[in-house]
N, C-alpha and C positions, 0 to 999 in steps of 0.2 A: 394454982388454978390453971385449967387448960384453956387453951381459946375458947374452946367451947363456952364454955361457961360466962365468956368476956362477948360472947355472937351477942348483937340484941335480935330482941325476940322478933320473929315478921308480923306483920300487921292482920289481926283477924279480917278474915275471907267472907263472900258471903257463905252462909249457913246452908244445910246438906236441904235439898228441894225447893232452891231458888233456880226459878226459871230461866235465871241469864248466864248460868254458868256451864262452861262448854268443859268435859269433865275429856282429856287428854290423853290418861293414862296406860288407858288399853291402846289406843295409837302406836305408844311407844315400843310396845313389844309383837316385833314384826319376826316372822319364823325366817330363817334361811331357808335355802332349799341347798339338800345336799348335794355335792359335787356327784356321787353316784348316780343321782337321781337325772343327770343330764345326759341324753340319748344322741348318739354320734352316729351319722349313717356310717356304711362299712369304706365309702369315700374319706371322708372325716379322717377316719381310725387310721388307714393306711396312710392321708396325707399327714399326720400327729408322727406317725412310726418314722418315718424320712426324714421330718424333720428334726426327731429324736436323735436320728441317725447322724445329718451333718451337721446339728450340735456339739454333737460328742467329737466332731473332728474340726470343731473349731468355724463352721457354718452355719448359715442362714436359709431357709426359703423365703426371709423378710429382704434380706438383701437382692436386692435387682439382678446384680451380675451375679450372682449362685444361681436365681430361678433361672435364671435366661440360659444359663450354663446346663442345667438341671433338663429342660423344655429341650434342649437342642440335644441333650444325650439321646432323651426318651424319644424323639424322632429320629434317631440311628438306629437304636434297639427296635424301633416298629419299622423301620424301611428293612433289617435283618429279618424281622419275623416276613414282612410280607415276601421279600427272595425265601425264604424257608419254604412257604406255600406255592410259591412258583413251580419252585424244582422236588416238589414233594416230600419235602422234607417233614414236614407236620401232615395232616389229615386236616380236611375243613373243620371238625369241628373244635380241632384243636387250636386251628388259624384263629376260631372266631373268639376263643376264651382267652388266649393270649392277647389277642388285641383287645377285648375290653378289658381287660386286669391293667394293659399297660396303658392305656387312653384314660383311664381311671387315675391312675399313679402320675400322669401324666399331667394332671388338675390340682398335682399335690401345692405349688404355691399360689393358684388362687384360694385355698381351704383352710389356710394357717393365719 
């Protein structure tokens, strides 16, 4: 004999169109939403891809001292870009897309 057969039986329920019973079932089956289905502004994406990046070498943008490390780079690379503009080295409107790209990238561990 399997346990089954050894279960006692559960006690009859009220009967199907009794008013007092609250029917649960459909409740329990809740749809996921797919992971695809979640929309990342192009901030997002870029701060995902960095942090991708100092994962793979053994980093965090969750750890303090990486961001803070990370924050202080991206403020060299835009003090370079903006001497770049100074001495003509770029065109404005090159000045302008480089610096939102990197002020952008720049936001990457408040995003992670």
């Amino acid at each position: 004999m399997t346990s089954a057969e050894h279960a006692p039986t559960p006690p009859a329920g009220p009967g199907p169109g009794d008013g007092s019973v609250i029917h649960l079932a459909h409740r329990s089956r809740r749809t996921k939403v797919p992971l695809a289905a979640v929309e990342h502004s192009s901030e997002q994406e870029l701060a995902f891809t960095v942090q991708s990046m100092l994962l793979a070498s053994g980093q965090s943008l969750n750890d303090p001292a990486t961001a803070s490390t990370f924050v202080s780079t991206l403020d060299a690379v835009l003090l370079l870009v903006d001497g770049a503009r100074a001495h003509d080295v770029v065109g404005e409107s090159q000045y302008q897309d480089l610096r939102v790209m990197l002020e952008e990238m720049r936001r990457a561990p408040e995003l992670v």
